[in-house]
GURO-30370 format. One record per residue (C-alpha): residue number from 1; x negated, y negated, z; residue in three letters. Coordinates in Angstrom, 3 decimals. Example, Ala and Ser with C-alpha at 12.3 -4.5 7.8 and 13.67 -1.06 7.14 Angstrom:
% residues 2
- marvo, c1, c2, c3, tilo
- 1, -12.300, 4.500, 7.800, ALA
- 2, -13.670, 1.060, 7.140, SER
% end
This chain:
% residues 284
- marvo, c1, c2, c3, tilo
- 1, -187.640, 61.176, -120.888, UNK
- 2, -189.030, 58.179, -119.348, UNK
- 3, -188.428, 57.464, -115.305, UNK
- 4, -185.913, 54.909, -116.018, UNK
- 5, -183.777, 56.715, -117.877, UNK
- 6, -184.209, 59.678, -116.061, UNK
- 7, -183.263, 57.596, -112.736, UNK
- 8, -179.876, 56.111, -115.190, UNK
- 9, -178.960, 59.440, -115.569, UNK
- 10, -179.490, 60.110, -111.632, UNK
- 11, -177.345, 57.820, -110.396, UNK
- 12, -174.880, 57.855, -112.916, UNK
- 13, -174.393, 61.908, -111.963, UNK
- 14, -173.906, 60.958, -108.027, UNK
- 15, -171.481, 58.275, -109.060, UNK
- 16, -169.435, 60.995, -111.042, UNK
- 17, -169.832, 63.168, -108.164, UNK
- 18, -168.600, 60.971, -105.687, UNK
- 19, -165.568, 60.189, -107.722, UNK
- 20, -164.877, 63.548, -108.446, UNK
- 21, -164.921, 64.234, -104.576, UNK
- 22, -162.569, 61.086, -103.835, UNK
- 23, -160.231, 62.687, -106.425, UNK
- 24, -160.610, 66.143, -104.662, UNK
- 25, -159.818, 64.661, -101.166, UNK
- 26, -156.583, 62.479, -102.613, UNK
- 27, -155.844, 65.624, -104.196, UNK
- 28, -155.972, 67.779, -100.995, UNK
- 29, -153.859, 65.682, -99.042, UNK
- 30, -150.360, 64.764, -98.978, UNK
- 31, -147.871, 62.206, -100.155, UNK
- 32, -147.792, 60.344, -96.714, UNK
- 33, -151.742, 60.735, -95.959, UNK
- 34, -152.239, 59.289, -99.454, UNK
- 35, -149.685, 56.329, -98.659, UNK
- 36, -150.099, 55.780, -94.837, UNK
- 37, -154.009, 56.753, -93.884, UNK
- 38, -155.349, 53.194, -92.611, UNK
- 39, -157.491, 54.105, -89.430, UNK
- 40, -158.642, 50.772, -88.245, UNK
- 41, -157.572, 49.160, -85.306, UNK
- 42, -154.005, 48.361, -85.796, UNK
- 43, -153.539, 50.701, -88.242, UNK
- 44, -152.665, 53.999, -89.036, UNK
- 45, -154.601, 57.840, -89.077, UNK
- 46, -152.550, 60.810, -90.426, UNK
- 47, -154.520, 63.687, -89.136, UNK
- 48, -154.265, 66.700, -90.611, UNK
- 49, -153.134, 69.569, -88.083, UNK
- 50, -152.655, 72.746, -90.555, UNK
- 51, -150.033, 74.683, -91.881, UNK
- 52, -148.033, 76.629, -89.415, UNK
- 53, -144.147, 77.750, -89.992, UNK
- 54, -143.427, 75.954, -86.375, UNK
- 55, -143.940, 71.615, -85.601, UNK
- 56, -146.610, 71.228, -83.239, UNK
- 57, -146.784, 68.629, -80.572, UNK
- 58, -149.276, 66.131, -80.244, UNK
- 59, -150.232, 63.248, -77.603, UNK
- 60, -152.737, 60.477, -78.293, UNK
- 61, -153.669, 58.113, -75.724, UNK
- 62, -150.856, 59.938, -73.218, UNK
- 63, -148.432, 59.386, -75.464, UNK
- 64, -146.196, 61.480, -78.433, UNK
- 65, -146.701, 61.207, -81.937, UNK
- 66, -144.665, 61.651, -84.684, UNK
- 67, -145.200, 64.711, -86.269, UNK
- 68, -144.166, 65.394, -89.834, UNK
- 69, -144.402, 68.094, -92.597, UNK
- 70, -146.512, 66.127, -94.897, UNK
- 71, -146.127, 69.272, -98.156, UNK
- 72, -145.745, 73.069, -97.823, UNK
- 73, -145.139, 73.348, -94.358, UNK
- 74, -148.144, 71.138, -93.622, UNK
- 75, -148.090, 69.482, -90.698, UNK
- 76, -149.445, 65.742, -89.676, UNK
- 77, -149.813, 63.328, -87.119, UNK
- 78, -148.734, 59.967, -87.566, UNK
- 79, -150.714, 57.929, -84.969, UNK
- 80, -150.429, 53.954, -84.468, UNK
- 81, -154.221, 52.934, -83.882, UNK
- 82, -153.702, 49.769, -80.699, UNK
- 83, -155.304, 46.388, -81.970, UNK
- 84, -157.567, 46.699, -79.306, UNK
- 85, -159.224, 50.274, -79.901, UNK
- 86, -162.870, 50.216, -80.198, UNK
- 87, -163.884, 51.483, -83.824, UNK
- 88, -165.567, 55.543, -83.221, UNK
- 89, -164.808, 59.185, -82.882, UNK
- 90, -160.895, 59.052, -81.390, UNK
- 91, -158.743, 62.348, -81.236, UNK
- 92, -155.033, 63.474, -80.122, UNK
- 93, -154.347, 66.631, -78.063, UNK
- 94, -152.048, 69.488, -80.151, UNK
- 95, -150.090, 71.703, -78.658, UNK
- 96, -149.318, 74.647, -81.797, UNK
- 97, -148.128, 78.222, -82.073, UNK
- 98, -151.632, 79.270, -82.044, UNK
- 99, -152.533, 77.232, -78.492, UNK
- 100, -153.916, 73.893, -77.259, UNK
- 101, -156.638, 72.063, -79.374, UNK
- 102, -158.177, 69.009, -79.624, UNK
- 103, -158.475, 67.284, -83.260, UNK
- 104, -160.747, 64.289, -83.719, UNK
- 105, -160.424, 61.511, -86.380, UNK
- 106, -162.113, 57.994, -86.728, UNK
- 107, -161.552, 54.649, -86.281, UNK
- 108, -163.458, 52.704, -88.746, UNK
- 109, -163.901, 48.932, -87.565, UNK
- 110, -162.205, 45.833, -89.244, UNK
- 111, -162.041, 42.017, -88.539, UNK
- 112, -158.875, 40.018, -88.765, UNK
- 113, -158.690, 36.370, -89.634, UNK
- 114, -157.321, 33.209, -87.381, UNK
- 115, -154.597, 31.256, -87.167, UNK
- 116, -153.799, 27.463, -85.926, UNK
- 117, -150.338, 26.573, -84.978, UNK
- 118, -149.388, 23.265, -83.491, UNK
- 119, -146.196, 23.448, -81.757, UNK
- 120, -143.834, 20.673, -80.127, UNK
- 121, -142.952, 22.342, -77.279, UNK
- 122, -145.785, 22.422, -74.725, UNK
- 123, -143.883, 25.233, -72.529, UNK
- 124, -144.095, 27.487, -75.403, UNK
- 125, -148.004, 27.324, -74.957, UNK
- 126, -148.026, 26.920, -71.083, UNK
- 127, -144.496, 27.971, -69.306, UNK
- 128, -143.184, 27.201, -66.167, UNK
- 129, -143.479, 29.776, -63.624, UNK
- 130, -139.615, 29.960, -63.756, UNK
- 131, -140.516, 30.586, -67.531, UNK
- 132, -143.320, 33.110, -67.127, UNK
- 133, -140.657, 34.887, -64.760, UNK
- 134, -138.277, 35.136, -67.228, UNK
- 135, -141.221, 36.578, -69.794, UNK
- 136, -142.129, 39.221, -67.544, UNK
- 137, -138.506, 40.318, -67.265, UNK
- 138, -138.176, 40.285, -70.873, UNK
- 139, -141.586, 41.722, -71.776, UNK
- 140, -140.726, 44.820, -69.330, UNK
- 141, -137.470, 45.448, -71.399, UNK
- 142, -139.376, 45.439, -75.022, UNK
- 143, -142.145, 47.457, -73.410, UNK
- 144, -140.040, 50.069, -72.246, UNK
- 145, -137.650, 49.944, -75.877, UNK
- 146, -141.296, 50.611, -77.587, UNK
- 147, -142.494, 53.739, -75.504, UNK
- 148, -138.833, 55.405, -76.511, UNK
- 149, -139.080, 58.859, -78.117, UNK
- 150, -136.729, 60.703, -79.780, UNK
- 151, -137.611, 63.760, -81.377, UNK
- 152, -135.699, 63.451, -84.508, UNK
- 153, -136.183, 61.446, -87.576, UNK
- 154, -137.128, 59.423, -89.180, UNK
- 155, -135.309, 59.362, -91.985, UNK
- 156, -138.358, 57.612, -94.083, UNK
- 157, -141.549, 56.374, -93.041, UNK
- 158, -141.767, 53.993, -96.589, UNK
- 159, -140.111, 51.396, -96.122, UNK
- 160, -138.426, 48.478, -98.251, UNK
- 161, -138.708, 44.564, -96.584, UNK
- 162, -136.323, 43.663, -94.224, UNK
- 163, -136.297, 40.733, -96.484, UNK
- 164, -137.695, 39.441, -99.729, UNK
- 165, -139.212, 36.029, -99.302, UNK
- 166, -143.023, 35.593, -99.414, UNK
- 167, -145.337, 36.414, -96.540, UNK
- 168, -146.449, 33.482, -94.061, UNK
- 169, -148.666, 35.615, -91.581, UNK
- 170, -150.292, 38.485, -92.091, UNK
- 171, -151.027, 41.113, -89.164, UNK
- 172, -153.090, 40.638, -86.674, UNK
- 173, -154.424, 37.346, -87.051, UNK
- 174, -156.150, 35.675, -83.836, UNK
- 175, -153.450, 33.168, -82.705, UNK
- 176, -154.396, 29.634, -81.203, UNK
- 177, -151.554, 27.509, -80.322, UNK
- 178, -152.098, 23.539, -79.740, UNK
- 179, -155.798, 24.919, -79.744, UNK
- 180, -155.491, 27.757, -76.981, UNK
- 181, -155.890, 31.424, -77.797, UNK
- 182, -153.243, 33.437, -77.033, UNK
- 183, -152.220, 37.425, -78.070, UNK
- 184, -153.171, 38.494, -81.879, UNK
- 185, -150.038, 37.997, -84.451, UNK
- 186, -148.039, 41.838, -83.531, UNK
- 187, -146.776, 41.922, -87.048, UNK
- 188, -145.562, 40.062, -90.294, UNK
- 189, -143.762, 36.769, -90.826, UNK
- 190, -141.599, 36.158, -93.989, UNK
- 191, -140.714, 32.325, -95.188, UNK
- 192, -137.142, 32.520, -95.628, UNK
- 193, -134.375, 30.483, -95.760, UNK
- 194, -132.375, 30.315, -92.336, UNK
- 195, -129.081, 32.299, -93.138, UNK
- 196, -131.085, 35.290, -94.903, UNK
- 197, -129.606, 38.624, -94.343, UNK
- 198, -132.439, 40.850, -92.514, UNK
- 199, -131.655, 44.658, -93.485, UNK
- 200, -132.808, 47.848, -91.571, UNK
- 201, -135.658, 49.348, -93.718, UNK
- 202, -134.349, 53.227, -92.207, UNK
- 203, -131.722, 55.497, -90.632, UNK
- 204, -132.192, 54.288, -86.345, UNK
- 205, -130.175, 53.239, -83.228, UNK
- 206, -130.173, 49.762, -81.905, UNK
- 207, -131.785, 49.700, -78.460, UNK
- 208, -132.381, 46.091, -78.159, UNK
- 209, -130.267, 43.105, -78.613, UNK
- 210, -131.517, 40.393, -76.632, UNK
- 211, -131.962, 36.225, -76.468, UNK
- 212, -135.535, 36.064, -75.592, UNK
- 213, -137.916, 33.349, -74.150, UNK
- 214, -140.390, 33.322, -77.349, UNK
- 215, -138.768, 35.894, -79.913, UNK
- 216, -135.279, 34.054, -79.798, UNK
- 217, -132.807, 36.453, -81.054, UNK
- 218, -134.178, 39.461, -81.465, UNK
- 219, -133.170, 43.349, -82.340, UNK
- 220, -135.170, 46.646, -81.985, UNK
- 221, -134.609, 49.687, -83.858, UNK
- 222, -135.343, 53.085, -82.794, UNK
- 223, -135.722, 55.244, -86.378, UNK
- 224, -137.162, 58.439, -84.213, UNK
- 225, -140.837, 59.939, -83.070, UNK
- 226, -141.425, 56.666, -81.450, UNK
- 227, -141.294, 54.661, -84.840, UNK
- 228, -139.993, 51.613, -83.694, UNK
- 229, -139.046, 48.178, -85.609, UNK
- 230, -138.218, 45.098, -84.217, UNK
- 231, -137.046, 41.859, -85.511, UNK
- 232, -137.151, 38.300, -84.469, UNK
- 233, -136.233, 34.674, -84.444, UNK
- 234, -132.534, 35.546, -85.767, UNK
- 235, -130.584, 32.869, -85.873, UNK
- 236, -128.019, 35.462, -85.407, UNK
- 237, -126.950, 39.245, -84.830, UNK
- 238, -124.840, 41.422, -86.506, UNK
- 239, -125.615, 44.554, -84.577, UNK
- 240, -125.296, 45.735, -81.037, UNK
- 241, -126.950, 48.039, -78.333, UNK
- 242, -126.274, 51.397, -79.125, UNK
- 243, -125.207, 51.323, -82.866, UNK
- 244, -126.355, 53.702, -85.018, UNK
- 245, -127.102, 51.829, -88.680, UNK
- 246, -128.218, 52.986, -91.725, UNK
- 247, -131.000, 51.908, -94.195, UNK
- 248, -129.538, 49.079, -95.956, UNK
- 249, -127.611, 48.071, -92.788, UNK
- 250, -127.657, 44.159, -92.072, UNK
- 251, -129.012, 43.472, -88.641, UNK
- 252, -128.953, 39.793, -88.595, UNK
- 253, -129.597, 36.901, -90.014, UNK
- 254, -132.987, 35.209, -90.056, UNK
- 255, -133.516, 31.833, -88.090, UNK
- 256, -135.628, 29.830, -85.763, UNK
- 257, -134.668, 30.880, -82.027, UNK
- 258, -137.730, 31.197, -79.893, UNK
- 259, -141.314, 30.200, -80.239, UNK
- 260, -140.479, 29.243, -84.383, UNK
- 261, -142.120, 26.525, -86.059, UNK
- 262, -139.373, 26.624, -89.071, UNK
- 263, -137.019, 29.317, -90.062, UNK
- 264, -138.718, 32.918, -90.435, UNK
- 265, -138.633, 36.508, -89.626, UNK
- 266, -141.070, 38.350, -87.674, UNK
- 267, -141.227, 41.907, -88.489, UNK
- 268, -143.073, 44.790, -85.950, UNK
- 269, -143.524, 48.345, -86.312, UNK
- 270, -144.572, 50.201, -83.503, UNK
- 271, -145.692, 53.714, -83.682, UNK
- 272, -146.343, 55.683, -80.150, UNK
- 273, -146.311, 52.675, -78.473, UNK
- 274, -148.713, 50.404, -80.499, UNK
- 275, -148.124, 47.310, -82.922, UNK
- 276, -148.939, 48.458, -86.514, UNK
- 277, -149.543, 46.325, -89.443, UNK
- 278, -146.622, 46.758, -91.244, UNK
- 279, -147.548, 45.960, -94.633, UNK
- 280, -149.081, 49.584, -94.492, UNK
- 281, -145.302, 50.707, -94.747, UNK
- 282, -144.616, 48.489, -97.092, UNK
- 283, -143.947, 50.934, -100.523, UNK
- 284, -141.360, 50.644, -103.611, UNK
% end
């Protein structure tokens, strides 16, 4: 056998290997690992924490996770990965039946594209410092509405659109407005027409319902374990603090209110207190 062919043969074998292994691993894990595992920054890491007949408890970054039996009483975390998290070795903190442990997973490293955006009005680029008053008012209340926990739910972590209408802006793009940098885009925008019906994507309980300096009209749903939605720009609200809605439930309708350059919705998800990319949710 000559040296090529023998070196063909070589590297065709470690190509079969390593497929066979990728199949292994997707075969190992479970339905939502398979669907949800994106650990960049601003993604998403289900970590694996073992099969136990009791729900452990688990805190990354000081804060809960959502926990959920993933197949066969298997247990995973659900972690939101910040936007700012250096790529590396990362881990949460479980609390089990067995005792305390410490279970690493990590980050890998991704780049996100930018964005120019020229808007007419100059205090949504540089406010007032009545304006940045207000904003700091307002950011406190969606700050606190995205570290809420409740330990039940959700009712699905798949999730249809809010809306169907084609994507404007993905994730995480670097934002300049009238050619200043400000905070990376916190989650997706649809092109819609104003008027669209926006529906909840799961089971939750309005916590927010508010008229907001650069959201506009804007609702937050709590759908349990710190899985939080929010939607913006609604030109208006069908919804109020406190009700319970269902998956299918309209929340609003989509508009312009805020910092908008033309009718839209943006969409976050938030898990354990940090702005995910959505379209990892996104499933049929």
């Amino acid at each position: 056998m000559s040296r090529v062919r023998r070196r063909v043969l070589e590297l065709v074998w470690m190509v079969s290997a390593l497929l066979a292994g990728a199949a292994a691993w997707a075969a190992d894990q479970g339905f939502i690992a398979r669907s949800l595992h994106h650990p960049v920054p601003g993604g998403v890491a289900v970590v694996s924490l073992g099969t136990s007949a009791h729900k452990p408890a688990v805190i990354y970054d000081g804060a809960p996770v959502m926990v959920v039996n993933d197949s066969n009483d298997h247990w995973v975390a659900v972690v939101g990965i910040d936007l700012k998290a250096e790529p590396g070795p990362h881990a949460v903190q479980v609390d089990a039946a067995d005792g305390p442990r410490r279970v690493e997973f990590t980050v890998d490293a991704k780049e996100y594209a930018s964005q120019h955006i020229k808007l007419r009005n100059q205090a949504h680029v540089t406010p007032s410092p009545e304006q940045l008053e207000r904003y700091a008012r307002e950011h406190a209340e969606q700050m606190q509405a995205y570290a809420r926990f409740r330990p039940t739910g959700p009712s699905n972590v798949l999730l249809p659109a809010p809306v169907q209408g084609r994507l404007s802006s993905p994730f995480g793009l670097r934002r300049f407005f009238n050619g200043q940098e400000r905070n990376p885009h916190s989650g997706l925008d649809f092109a819609v027409p104003r008027g669209t019906p926006v529906q909840a994507p799961a089971d939750g309980v309005v916590t927010v319902v508010g008229d907001y300096f650069f959201n506009g009209r804007t609702v937050f749903v709590d759908h349990g374990q710190g899985f939080i939605t929010m939607y913006c720009h609604l030109d208006s609200v069908s919804v109020m603090k406190g009700q319970e809605v269902k998956r299918g439930d309209v929340l609003g309708k989509v508009g312009a209110t805020g910092r908008a350059t033309g009718p839209h919705l943006h969409w976050n998800v938030s898990l354990n207190g940090n702005r995910v990319d959505p379209a990892i949710f996104l499933k049929p």
